[in-house]
C-alpha positions as CSV (number, residue, x, y, z in Angstrom):
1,X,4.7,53.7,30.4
2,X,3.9,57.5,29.6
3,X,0.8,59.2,28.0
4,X,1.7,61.7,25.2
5,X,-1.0,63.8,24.7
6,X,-0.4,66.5,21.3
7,X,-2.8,69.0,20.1
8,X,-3.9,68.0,16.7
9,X,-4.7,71.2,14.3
10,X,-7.9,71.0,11.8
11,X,-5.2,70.3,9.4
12,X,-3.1,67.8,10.4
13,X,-6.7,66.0,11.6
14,X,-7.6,63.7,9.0
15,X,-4.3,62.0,8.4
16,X,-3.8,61.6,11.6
17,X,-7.5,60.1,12.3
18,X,-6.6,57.3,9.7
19,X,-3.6,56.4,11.1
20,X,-6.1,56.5,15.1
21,X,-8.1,53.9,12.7
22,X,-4.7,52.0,11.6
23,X,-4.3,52.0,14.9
24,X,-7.4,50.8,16.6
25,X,-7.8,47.7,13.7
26,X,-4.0,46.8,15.3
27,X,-4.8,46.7,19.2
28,X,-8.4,44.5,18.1
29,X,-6.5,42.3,16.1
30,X,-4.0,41.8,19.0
31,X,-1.3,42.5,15.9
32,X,1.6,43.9,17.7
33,X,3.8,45.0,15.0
34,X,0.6,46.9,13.5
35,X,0.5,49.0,17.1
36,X,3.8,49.7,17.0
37,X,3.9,50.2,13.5
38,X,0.4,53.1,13.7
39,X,2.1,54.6,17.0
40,X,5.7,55.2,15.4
41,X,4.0,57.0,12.2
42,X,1.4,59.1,15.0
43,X,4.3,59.9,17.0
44,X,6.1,61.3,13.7
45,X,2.6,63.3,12.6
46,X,2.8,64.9,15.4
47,X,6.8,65.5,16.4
48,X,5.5,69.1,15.7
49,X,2.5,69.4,17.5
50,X,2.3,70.9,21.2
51,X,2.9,68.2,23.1
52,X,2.8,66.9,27.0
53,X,3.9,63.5,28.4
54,X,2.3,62.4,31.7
55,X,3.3,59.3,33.7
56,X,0.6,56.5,33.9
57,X,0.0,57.9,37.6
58,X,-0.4,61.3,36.1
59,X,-3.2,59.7,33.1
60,X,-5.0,58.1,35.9
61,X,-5.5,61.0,37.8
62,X,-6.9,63.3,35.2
63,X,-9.2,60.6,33.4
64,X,-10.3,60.0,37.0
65,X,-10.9,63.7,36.8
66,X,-13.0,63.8,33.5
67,X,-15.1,60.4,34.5
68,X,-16.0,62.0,37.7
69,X,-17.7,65.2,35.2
70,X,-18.6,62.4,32.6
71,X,-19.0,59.2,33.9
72,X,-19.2,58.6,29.7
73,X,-16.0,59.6,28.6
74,X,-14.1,56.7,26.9
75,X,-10.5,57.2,26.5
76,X,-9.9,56.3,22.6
77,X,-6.9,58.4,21.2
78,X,-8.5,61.3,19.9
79,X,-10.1,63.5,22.1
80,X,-11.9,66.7,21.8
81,X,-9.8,69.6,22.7
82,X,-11.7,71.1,24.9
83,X,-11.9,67.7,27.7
84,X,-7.7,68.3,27.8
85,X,-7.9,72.4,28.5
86,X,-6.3,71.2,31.9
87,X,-3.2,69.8,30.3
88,X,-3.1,72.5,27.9
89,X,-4.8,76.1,29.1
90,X,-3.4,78.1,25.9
91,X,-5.8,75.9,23.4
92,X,-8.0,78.3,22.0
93,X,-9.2,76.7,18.8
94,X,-12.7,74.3,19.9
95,X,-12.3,71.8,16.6
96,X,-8.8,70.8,18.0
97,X,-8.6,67.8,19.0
98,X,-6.0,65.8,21.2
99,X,-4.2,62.8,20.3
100,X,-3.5,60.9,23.4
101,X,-1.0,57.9,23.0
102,X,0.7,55.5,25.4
103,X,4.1,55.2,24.2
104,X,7.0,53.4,25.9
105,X,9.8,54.6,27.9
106,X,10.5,58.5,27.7
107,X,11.1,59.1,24.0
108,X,15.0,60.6,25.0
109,X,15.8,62.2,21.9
110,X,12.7,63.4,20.4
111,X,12.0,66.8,21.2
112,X,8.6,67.0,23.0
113,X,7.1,70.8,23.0
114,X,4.7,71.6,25.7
C-alpha cells in the first residue's frame, strides 16, 4: 500500500472535503465499493494537485514524527498544510490543506507531480 499525500488549494477545498465525508461515511459503514468508489473520484480531484506518494514504511515514519510533536494528531485525510511542510517545503499558502490517501499498488499510469 502507498500514501498519496496532494496539496489541496482553498479552491479545490470544499469539493474535495465532501467527497473526505463520502468517504469517511464508506470506511464506518464497512461499504467497500463506497471507499473505492470516494477514493477513485479524490484521486481524479486531485490528478492536478502537487502530489507525493510514500510507502506505508515511509507514512509510518513521519506520523511517528508528528505524534512525537503532537501526541494529538489524528490522521483523517485532510490535514492542515502546515503538519506536511516536511513532505512538501515549497507550500507557502497556511489555509492549504493536504489530502492524504492510502491508495493501492503504485497508480502506474497516472502522472503523480511532486
Amino acid at each position: 500500500m502507498r500514501i498519496r499525500f496532494a496539496v489541496v488549494s482553498p479552491e479545490l477545498l470544499p469539493r474535495v472535503r465532501a467527497e473526505v465525508d463520502v468517504l469517511q461515511r464508506a470506511v464506518n459503514a464497512g461499504d467497500m465499493d463506497g471507499v473505492d468508489t470516494a477514493t477513485a473520484r479524490l484521486l481524479e480531484l486531485t490528478v492536478d494537485c502537487r502530489s507525493i506518494e510514500l510507502s506505508e514504511g515511509e507514512w509510518r515514519a513521519f506520523v511517528d514524527e508528528i505524534r512525537a510533536k503532537n501526541p494529538e494528531f489524528e490522521s483523517n485525510y485532510l490535514v492542515p498544510s502546515t503538519i506536511c511542510a516536511p513532505l512538501f517545503p515549497i507550500i507557502s499558502v497556511a489555509s492549504d490543506y493536504v489530502l492524504e490517501l492510502p491508495i493501492d499498488g503504485d497508480m502506474e499510469g497516472e502522472d503523480v507531480n511532486v
